[in-house]
C-alpha positions in Angstrom: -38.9 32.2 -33.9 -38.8 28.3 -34.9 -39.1 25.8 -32.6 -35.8 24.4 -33.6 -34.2 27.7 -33.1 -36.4 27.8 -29.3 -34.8 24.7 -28.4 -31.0 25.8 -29.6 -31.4 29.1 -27.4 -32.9 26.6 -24.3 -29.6 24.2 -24.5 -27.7 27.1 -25.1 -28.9 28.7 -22.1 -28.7 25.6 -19.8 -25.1 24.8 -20.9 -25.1 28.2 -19.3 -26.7 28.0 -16.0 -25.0 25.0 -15.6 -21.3 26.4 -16.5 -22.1 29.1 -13.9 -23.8 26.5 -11.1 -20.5 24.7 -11.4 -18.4 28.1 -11.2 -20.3 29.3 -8.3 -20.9 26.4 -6.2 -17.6 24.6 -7.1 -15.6 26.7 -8.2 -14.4 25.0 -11.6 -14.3 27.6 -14.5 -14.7 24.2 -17.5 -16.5 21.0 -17.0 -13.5 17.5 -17.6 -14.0 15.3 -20.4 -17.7 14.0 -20.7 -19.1 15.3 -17.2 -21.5 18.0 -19.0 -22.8 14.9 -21.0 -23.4 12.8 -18.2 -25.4 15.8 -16.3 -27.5 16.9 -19.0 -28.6 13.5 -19.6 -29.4 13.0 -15.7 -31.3 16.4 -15.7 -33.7 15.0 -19.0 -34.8 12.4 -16.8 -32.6 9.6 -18.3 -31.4 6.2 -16.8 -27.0 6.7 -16.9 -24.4 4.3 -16.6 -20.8 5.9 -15.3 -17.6 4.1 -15.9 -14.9 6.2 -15.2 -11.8 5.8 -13.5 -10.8 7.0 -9.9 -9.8 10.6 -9.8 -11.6 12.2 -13.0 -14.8 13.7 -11.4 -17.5 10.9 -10.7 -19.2 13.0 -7.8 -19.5 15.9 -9.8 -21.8 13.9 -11.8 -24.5 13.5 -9.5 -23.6 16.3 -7.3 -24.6 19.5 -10.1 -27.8 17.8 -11.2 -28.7 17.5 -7.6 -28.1 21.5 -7.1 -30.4 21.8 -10.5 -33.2 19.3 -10.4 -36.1 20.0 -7.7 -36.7 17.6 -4.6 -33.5 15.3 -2.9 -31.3 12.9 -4.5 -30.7 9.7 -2.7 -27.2 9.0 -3.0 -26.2 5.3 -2.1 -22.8 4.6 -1.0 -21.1 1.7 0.5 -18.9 3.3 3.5 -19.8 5.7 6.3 -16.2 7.7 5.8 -17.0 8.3 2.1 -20.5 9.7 2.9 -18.7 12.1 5.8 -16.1 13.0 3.9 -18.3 14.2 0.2 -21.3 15.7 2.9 -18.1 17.9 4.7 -17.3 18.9 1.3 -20.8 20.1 -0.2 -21.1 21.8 3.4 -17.8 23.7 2.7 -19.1 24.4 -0.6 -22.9 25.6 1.2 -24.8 22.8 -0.2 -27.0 21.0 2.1 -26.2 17.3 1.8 -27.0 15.0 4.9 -26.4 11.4 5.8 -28.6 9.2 7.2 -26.5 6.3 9.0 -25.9 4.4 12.1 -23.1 7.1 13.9 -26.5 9.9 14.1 -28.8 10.0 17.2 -32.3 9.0 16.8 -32.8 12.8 17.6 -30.3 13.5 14.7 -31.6 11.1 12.3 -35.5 12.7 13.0 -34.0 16.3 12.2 -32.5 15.1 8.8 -36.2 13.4 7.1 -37.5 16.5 8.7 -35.1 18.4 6.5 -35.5 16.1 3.5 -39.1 15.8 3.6 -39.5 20.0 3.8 -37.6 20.1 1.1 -34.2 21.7 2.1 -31.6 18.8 1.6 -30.4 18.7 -1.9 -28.2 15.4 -1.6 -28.8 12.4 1.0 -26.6 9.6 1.5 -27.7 6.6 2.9 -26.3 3.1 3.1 -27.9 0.3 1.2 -29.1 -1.5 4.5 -30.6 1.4 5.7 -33.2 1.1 2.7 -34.4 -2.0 3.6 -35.9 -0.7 6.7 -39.4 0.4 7.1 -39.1 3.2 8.6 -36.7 4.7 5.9 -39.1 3.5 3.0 -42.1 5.1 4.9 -40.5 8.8 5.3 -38.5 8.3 1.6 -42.4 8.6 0.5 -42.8 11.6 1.9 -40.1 12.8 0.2 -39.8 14.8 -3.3 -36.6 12.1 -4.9 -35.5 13.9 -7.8 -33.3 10.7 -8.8 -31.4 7.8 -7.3 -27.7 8.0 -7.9 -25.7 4.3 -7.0 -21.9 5.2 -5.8 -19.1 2.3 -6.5 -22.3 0.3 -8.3 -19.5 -2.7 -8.7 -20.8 -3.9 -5.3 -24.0 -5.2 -7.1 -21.6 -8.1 -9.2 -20.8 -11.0 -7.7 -18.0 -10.7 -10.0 -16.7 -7.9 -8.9 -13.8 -7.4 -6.4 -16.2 -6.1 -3.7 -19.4 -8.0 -4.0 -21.7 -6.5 -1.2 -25.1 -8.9 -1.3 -26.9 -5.8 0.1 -26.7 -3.7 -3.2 -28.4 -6.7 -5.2 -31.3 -5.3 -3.5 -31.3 -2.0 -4.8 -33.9 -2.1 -7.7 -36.3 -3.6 -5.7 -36.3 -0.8 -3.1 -36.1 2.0 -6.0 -39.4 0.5 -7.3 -40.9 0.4 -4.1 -40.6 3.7 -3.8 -43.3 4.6 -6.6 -42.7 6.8 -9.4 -40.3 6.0 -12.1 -37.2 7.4 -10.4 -34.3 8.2 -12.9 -30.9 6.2 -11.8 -28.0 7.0 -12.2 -25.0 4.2 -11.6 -21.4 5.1 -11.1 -18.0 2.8 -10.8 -14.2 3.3 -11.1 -13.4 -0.4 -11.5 -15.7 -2.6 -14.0 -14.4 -5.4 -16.0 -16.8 -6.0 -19.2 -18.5 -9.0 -17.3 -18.8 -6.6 -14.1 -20.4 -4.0 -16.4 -23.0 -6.3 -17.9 -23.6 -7.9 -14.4 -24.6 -3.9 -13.4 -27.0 -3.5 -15.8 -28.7 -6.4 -15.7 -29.3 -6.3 -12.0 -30.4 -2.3 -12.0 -32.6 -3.1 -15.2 -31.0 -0.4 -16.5 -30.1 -2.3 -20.6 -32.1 0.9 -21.6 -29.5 3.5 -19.5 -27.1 6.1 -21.6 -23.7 4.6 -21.0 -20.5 7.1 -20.7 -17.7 4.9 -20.2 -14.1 7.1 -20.0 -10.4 6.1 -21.0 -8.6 4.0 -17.6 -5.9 5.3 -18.0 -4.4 7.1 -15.7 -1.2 9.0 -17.9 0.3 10.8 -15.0 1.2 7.6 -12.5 4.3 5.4 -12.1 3.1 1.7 -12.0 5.9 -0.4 -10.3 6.4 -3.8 -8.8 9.1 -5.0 -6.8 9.4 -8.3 -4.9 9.0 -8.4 -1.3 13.0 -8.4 -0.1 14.5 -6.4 2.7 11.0 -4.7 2.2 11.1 -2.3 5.8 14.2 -1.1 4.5 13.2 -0.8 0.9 9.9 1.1 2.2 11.9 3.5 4.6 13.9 4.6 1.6 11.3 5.0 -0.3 9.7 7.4 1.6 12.7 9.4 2.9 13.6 10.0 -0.9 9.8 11.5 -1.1 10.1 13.7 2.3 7.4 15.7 3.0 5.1 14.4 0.4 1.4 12.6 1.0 1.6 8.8 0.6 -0.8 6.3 1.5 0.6 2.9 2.7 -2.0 0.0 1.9 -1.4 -3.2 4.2 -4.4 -6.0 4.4 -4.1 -6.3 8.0 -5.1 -4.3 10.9 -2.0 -5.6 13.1 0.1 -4.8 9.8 -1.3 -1.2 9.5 0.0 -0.4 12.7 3.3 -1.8 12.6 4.3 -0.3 9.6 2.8 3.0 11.0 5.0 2.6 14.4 8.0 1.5 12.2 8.0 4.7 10.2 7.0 6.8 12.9 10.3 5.6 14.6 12.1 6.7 11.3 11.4 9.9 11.5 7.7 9.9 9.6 5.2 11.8 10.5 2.9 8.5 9.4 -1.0 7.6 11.3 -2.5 4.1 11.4 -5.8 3.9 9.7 -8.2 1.0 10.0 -11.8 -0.2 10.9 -10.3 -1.3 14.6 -9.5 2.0 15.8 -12.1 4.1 18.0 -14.1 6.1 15.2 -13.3 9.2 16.8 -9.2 8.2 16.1 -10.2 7.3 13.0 -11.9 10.6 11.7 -9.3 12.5 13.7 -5.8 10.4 11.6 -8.1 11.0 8.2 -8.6 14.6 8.7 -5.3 15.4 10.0 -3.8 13.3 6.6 -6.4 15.9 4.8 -4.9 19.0 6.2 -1.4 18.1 5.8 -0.4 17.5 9.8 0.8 14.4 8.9 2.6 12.6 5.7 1.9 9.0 5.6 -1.2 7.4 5.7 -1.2 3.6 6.8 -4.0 1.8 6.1 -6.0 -1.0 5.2 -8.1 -0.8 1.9 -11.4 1.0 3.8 -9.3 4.6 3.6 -9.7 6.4 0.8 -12.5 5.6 -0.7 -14.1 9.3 -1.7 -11.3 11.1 -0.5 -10.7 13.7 -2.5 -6.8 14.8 -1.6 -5.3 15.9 -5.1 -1.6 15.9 -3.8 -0.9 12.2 -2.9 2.1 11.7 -4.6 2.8 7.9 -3.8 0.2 4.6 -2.9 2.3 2.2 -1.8 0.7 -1.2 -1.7 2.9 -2.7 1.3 0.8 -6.0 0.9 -0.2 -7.9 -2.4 -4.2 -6.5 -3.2 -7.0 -9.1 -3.5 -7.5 -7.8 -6.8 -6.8 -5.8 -9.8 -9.7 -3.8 -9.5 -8.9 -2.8 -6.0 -5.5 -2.4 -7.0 -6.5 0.1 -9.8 -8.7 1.5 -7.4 -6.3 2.3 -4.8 -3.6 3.3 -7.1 -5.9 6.1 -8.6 -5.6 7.9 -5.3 -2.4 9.4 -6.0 -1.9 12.3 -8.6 -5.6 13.9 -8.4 -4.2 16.8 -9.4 -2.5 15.8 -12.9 1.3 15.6 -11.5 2.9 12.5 -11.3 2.0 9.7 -8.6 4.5 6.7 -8.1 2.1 3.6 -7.5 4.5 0.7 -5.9 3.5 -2.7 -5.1 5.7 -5.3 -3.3 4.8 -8.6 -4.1 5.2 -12.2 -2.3 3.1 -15.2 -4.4 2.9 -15.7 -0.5 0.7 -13.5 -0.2 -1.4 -14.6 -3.1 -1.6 -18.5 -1.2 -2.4 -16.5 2.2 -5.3 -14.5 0.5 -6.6 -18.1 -1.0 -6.9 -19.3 2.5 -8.9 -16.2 3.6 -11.4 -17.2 1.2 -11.7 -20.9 1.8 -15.0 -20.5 4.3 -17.2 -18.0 1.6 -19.8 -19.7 -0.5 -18.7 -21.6 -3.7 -19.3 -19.1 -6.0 -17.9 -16.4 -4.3 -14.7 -18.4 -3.4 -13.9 -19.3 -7.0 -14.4 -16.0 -8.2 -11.9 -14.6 -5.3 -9.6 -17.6 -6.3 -9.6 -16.1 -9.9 -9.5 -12.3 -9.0 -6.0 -13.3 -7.3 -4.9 -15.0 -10.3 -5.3 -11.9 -12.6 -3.4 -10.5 -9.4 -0.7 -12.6 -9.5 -0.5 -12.3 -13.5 -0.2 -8.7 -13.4 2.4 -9.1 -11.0 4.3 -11.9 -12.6 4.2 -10.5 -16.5 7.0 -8.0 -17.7 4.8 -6.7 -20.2 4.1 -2.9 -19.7 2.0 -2.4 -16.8 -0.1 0.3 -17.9 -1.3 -2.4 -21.3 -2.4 -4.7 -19.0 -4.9 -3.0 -16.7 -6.1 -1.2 -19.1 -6.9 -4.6 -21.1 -8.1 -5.9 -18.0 -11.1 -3.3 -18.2 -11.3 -3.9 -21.9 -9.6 -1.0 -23.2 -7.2 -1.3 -26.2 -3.8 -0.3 -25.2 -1.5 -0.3 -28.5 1.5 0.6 -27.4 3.7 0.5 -24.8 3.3 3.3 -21.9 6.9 4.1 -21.1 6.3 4.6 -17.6 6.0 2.0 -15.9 8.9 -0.5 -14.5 8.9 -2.7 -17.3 8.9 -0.3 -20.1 11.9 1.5 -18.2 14.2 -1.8 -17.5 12.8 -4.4 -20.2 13.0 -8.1 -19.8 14.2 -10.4 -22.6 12.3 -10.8 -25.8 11.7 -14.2 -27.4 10.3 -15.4 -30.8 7.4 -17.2 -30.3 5.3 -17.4 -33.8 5.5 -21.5 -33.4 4.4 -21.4 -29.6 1.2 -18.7 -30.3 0.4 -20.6 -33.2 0.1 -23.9 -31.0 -1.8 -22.0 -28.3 -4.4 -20.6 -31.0 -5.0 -24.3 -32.1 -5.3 -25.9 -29.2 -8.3 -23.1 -28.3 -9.9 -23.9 -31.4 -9.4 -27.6 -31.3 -11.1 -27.4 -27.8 -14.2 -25.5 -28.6 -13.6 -22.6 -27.8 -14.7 -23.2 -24.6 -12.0 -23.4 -21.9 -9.6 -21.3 -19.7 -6.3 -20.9 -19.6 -5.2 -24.1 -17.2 -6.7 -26.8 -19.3 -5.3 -25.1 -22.4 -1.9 -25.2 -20.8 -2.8 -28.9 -19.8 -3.6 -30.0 -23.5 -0.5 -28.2 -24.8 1.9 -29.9 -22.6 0.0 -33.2 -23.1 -0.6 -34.0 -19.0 -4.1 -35.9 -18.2 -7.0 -35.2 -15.8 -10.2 -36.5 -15.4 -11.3 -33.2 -17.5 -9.4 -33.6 -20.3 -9.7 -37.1 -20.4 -13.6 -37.4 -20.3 -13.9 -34.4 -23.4 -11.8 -36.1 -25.6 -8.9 -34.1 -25.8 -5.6 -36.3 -25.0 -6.7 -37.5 -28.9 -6.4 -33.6 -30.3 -3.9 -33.4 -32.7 -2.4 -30.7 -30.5 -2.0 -32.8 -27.4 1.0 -32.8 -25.2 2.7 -30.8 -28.7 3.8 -28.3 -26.1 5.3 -30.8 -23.6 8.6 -28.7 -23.8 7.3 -26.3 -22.2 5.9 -25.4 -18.3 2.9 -24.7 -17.1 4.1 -21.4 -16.2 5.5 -20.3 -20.0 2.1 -21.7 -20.8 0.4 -19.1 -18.8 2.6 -16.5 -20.1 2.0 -17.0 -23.3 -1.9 -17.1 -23.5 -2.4 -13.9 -21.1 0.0 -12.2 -23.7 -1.8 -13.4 -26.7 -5.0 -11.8 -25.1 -3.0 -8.9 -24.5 -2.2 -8.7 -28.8 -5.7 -9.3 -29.0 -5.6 -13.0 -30.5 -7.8 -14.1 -27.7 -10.4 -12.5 -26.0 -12.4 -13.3 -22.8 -15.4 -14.3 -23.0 -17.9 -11.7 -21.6 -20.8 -14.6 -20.8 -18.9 -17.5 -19.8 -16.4 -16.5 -17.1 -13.0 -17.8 -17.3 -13.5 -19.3 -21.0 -11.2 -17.4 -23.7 -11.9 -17.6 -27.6 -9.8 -16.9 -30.2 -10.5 -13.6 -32.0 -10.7 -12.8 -35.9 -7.2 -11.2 -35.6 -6.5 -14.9 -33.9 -7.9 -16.5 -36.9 -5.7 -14.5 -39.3 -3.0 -15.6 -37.3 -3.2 -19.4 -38.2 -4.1 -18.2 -41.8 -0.9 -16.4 -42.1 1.5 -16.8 -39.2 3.8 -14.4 -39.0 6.5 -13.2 -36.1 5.7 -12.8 -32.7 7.6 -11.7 -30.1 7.1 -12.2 -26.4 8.7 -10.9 -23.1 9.4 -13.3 -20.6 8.1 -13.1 -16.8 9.9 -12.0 -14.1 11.6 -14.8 -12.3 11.1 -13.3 -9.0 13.3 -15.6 -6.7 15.9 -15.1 -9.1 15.7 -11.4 -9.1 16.0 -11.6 -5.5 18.9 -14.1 -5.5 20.7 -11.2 -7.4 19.9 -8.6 -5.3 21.5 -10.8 -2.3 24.4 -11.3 -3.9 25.3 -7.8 -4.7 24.6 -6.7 -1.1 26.7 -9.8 -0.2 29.4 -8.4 -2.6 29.0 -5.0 -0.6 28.9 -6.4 2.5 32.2 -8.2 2.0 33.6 -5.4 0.0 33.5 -4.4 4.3 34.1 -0.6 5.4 36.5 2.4 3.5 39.6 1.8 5.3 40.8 5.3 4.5 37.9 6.7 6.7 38.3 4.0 9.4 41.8 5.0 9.6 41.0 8.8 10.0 38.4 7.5 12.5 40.7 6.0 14.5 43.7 8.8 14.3 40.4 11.3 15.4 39.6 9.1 18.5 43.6 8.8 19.4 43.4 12.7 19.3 40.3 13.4 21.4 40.9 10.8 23.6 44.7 12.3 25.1 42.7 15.6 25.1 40.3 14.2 27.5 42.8 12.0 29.2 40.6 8.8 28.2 41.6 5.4 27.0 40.4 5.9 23.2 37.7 2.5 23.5 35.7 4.8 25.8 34.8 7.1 23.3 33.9 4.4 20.6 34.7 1.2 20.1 36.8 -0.4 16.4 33.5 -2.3 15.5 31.8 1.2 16.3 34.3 3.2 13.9 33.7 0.3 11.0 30.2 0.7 10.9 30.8 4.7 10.7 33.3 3.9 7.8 30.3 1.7 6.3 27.0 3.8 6.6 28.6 6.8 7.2 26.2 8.9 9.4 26.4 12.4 8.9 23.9 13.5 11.3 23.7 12.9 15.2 20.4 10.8 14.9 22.3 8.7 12.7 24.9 8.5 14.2 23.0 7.2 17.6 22.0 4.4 15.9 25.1 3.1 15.1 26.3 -0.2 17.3 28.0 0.4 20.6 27.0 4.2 20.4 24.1 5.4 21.4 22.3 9.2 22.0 24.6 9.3 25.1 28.1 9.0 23.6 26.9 10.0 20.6 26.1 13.9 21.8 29.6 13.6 24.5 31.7 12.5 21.6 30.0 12.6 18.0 30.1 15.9 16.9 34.3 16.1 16.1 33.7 12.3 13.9 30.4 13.7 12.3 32.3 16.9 10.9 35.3 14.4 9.7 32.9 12.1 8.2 30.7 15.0 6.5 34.3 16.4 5.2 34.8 13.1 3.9 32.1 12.0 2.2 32.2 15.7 0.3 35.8 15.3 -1.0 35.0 12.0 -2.1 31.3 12.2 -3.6 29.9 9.5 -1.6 26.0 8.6 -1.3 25.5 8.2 2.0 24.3 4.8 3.3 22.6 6.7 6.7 18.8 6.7 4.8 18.9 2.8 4.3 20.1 1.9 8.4 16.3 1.2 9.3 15.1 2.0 13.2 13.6 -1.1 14.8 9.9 -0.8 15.9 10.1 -3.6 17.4 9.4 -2.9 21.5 11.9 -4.4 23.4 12.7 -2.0 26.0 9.9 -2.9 28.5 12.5 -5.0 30.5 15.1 -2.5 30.0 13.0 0.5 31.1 12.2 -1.6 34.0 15.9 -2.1 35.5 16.9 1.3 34.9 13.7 1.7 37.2 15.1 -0.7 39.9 18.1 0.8 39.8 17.6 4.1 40.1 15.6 2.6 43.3 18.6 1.1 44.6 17.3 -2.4 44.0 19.6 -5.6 44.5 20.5 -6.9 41.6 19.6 -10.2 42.3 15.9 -9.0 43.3 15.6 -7.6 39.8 17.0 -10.8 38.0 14.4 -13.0 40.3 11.2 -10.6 39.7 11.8 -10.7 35.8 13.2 -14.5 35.5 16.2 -13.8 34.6 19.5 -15.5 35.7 22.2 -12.9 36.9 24.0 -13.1 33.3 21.4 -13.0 31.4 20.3 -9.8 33.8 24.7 -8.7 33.2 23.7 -8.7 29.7 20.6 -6.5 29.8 22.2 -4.2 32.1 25.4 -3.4 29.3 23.4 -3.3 26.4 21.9 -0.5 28.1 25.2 1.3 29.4 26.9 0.7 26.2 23.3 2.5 24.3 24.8 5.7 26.6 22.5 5.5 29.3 24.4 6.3 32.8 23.6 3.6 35.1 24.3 4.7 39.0 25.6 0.9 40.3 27.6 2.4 43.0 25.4 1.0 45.9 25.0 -2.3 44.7 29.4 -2.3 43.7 30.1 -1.1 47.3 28.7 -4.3 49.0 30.5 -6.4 46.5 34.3 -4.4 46.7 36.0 -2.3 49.2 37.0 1.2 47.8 40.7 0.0 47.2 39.9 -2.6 44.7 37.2 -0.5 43.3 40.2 1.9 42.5 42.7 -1.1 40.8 39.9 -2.1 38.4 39.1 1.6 38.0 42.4 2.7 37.2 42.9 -0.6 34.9 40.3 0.5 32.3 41.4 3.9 32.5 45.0 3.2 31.4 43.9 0.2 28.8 43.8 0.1 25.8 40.9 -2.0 25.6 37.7 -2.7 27.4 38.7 -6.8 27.2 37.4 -8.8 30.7 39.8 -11.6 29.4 42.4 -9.5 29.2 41.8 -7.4 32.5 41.5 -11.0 34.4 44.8 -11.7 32.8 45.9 -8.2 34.2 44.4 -8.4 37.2 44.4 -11.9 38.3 41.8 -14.5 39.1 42.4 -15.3 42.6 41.7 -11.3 43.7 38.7 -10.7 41.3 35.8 -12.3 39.5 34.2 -12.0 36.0 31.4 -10.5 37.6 33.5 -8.0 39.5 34.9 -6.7 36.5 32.3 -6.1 34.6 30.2 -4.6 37.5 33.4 -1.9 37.5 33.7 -1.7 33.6 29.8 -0.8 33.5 30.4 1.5 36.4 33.4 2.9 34.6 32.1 3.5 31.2 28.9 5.5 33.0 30.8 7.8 34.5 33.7 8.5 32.0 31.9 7.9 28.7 27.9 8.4 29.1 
């Protein structure tokens, strides 16, 4: 047999074993897209560069050759629930990975470099920073290291989204540890620059580079401005009930406020963040993982290595830092090929409030963050499809548009703008070629600063030709013109754009060019307002309230109660305006409350039901949004007192209160439903006779009126107080 035909039969026959390694260990029947590629050319012993985007089988990468190749392979990863999470996995899967971090015993870590050093580990995950002690280097010596694989290697650029100075350090500690150790680097998010800044720190300029398609075909990209955005979030979820989402918020305090406030709606949502105890934290992951609850909330440190194919929304409650983390976060939903809605609500204030996080980090880094949130902002900002521009962002050429995002479904405006781009593309030129977007904008609309002034360029030919236009339309136009590729960033020089050949051929020949304009966000909003204005005043269907009130007439003779006991006419308008069709609902309408609402509600619930039915009404219920807010400390407390047989005026005096401020507290809670027993405070106010007047007033009004009981009943007998000690003690016995 020929050589050649001996080394056919070999690749044949590890194509083989490693098709059955990955059927038997993982249980996948066909490697995805380039993955075989990118193992083989680990297992020859070759340096490899992984771009590919969240979701599409990174791990895997590393993972197989690991199961192949003789010794350990030191896996590096930036997070302690990412290395718990992929080491729980292999373990399902009977592989024995370890980690080696700061949660294990010194007892624990000695057992794992005993198991490492004998030989039985196959994968070990370590932090960076636990490299760069001595003790680590010492027993990693020891140790047969097949090859070094570098997880989420974007932490090594300082122009990355998630510089982590610790990485930088990486090559140094590889080479320390003797032989040439093959590396292999992986990331989900890498600009060109960030790619460049990878190699050149790893010394990898040599490494095989596999470098996969972005985009993500299966989700949803959508933005919406941050208006009414509890209630737009609580809709949003209830119209995706019993599906996996992951909230994103940036603060910890956030986190758990949106958590509380869906919890409160009827979510079965968990908080995650770095604040909680670690236990809590593993526990709300891993019962997200196993389906015991929906919603995930969470600042960016979940997710990262979780491998839950079903999330069918990311929700990104806050404005990211960055497009990268953005992307990132996003590609957490729809693992498993269906479709994943990724919605962002966005605030510019945000943006400004991110800016100010930065202001105390080191020059460099501050400038880059100040940029990353500019691309952030754009993305947000530009109505061209979603799916073009992060895919351009990672320097992928997107031709068309997607079709599924927001902005292909509900297109904004298009504009001619062949004069505009051709301006744009001269004033680029006429600069050098060696400027960003601002001053380019500046130059165009012919305004002065110290920059422009001391190159020279308030005497271009271009200057101030674009003074009809904003700053803003400026913007708009350049990012779009790098988007048609007649710009392109420049890789070396961040920030600086040139103009491309295509660009060139463009002030040859100019031709028609049409733009979409931005969203106007404030105006959008200012629309929306109106219409719910418009609804508002439109006010509540009369025909229902009318029923309502013929219903209440009718149950009220068959109980022998004046019809306001049961519910009130602003009550029955908000029915006739939301129209609640179940008893939860209806609870949470004003001036009803669980009480009345399971001793009266079920006769108006079946009318309403009835009604909405005849008359094919969407029900308004889903968008009347449950306070998280806590109030009820106070009121907890006086229903305490009270059930103690407190004086009233002791209560008002231990919280602070005056006596009508304390009034107030005490029928907000009667009039929630909740029977309040005032009978032994009432009895040293009023002897039993005029007890029975007031009592047998409100039982034969028609409304519950203290003006028009005083008017009834006559100021010189009875006080405001008294009668609304007797209407609270009324309504708890006849109506709660």
């Amino acid at each position: 047999m020929s050589a050649v035909n001996q080394e056919v039969q070999q690749e044949v026959q590890q194509q083989a074993d490693l098709k059955g390694k990955l059927k038997e260990v993982f249980g996948y029947g066909q490697f995805r897209g380039v993955q075989e590629d990118i193992i083989q050319n680990v297992i020859a012993g070759h340096n490899t560069f992984v771009i590919m985007p969240t979701g599409a089988g990174k791990s895997l990468c590393y993972q197989l050759p690991a199961l192949v190749l003789p010794g350990t392979a030191i896996v590096i990863s930036p997070l302690i629930a990412l290395m718990k999470n992929q080491v729980d996995q292999l373990n399902a899967f009977g592989v024995n990975a370890q980690f080696l971090n700061s949660t294990l015993s010194k007892s624990e870590m000695n057992r794992v470099k005993r198991d490492v050093i004998s030989g039985e580990v196959r994968l070990l995950y370590v932090a960076p920073e636990s490299l760069t002690k001595d003790d680590t280097i010492e027993f990693l010596h020891k140790a047969t290291i097949s090859f070094v694989a570098i997880d989420e290697a974007h932490c090594i650029s300082e122009w990355g989204h998630d510089f982590r100075p610790e990485y930088r350090k990486i090559r140094g500690i590889i080479d320390n540890l003797g032989a040439n150790v093959p590396i292999i680097a992986l990331t989900a998010t890498a600009t060109p620059k960030v790619q460049q800044d990878i190699q050149k720190n790893l010394q990898m300029d040599d490494a095989s580079v596999f470098k996969t398609s972005f985009n993500r075909t299966n989700l949803y990209y959508e933005v919406r401005p941050k208006h009414n955005t509890k209630k737009q979030l609580i809709q949003y979820v209830k119209q995706h009930k019993d599906q996996a989402g992951i909230v994103y918020c940036l603060s910890r305090k956030k986190v758990e406020e949106i958590a509380e406030l869906l919890r409160v709606n009827d979510v079965r949502a968990l908080p995650y963040h770095a604040g909680l105890d670690p236990h809590v934290r593993m526990a709300n992951q891993d019962a997200f993982l196993h389906e015991e609850c929906d919603v995930i909330v969470a600042t960016i440190a979940f997710g990262m290595g979780i491998d839950k194919p079903d999330v069918r929304f990311v929700i990104h409650y806050d404005t990211p830092k960055s497009i990268e983390g953005y992307y990132q976060e996003t590609g957490r939903g729809g693992r498993d090929g269906m479709d994943g809605d990724c919605l962002m609500f966005y605030s510019y204030d945000d943006i400004v409030k991110l800016e100010k996080f930065n202001k105390d980090k080191p020059v460099t880094e501050r400038d880059n963050g100040k940029q990353l949130l500019q691309e952030m902002a754009n993305y947000a900002d530009s109505a061209v499809c979603r799916r073009k521009q992060l895919l351009h962002y990672f320097g992928e050429v997107y031709a068309k548009d997607c079709g599924f995002c927001d902005n292909c479904r509900h297109p904004k405006e298009r504009f001619e703008a062949q004069a505009e781009v051709l301006l744009a593309l001269k004033a680029a030129v006429q600069t050098g070629e060696r400027f960003g977007l601002d001053h380019l904008g500046t130059v165009l609309m012919g305004m002065s600063n110290p920059h422009v002034v001391s190159y020279g360029h308030n005497s271009l030919p271009v200057y101030g030709q674009g003074s009809g236009h904003d700053a803003q339309f400026w913007h708009s136009l350049l990012r779009q013109s790098l988007l048609n590729g007649l710009l392109a960033k420049d890789v070396e020089n961040s920030g600086v754009i040139r103009v491309t050949q295509k660009g060139l051929d463009f002030i040859e020949n100019p031709h028609s060019m049409k733009l979409t304009k931005d969203h106007n966000y404030d105006e959008e909003v200012k629309e929306e307002q109106q219409q719910e204005d418009v609804q508002l005043a439109a006010g509540h269907d009369e025909a229902l309230f009318d029923m309502l009130k013929a219903l209440r007439k009718k149950v009220a003779n068959q109980k022998n109660l004046p019809p306001y006991v049961l519910f009130q006419d602003p009550s029955l308008k908000e029915m006739a305006t939301t129209f609640p069709t179940k008893m939860e609902d209806l609870a949470h309408v004003s001036g009803v409350g669980q009480g009345k609402a399971q001793k009266f509600g079920t006769p108006f619930l079946t009318l309403i039901k009835q009604y909405v039915e005849d008359n094919d009404i969407t029900t308004a219920a889903d968008v009347v949004v449950k306070s998280a807010v806590n109030k009820s400390k106070i009121k907890i407390y006086i229903i305490q007192q009270i059930d103690k047989k407190m004086d009233l005026e002791e209560i008002a005096s231990s919280k602070g209160l005056e006596m009508r401020e304390l009034m107030e507290e005490i029928e907000h809670i009667c009039y929630s439903g909740t029977k309040l027993n005032l009978g032994y405070y009432i009895n040293g106010v009023l002897d039993q006779d005029r007890q029975d007047e007031i009592y047998d007033y409100f039982m034969s009004a028609s409304t519950d009126n203290i003006a028009a009981a005083l008017k009834e009943l006559g100021t010189d007998d009875y006080t405001e107080e008294d009668l609304r000690l007797m209407r609270i003690k009324f309504l708890s016995e006849v109506a709660n």
